[in-house]
C-alpha positions, 0 to 999 in steps of 0.5 A: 372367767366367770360362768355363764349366767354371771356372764349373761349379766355382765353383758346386761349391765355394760348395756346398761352402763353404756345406755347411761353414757358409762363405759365398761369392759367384762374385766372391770366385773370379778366374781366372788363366791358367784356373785358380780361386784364392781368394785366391790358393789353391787353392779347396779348399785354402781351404776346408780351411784356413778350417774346420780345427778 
């Protein structure tokens, strides 16, 4: 489960995602050492590469 300001982001960023025509879910997220990756990035770093035209 990840903390609340994690979970704060999340929610923002499967906004932003979905924004951009990508579909995420709070399970695609993990939390290590209190830090978001998306597998294994950066979640915006993510986003950005996967809607590069």
């Amino acid at each position: 489960m990840a903390s609340d300001a994690n979970t704060e982001k999340i929610a923002r960023y499967i906004a932003e995602a979905k924004v951009k025509g990508l579909e995420l879910r709070e399970s695609d997220f993990k939390e290590r050492d209190g830090d978001l990756t998306l597998d294994s990035m950066d979640p915006s770093e993510w986003i950005a590469a996967m809607t590069m035209d």
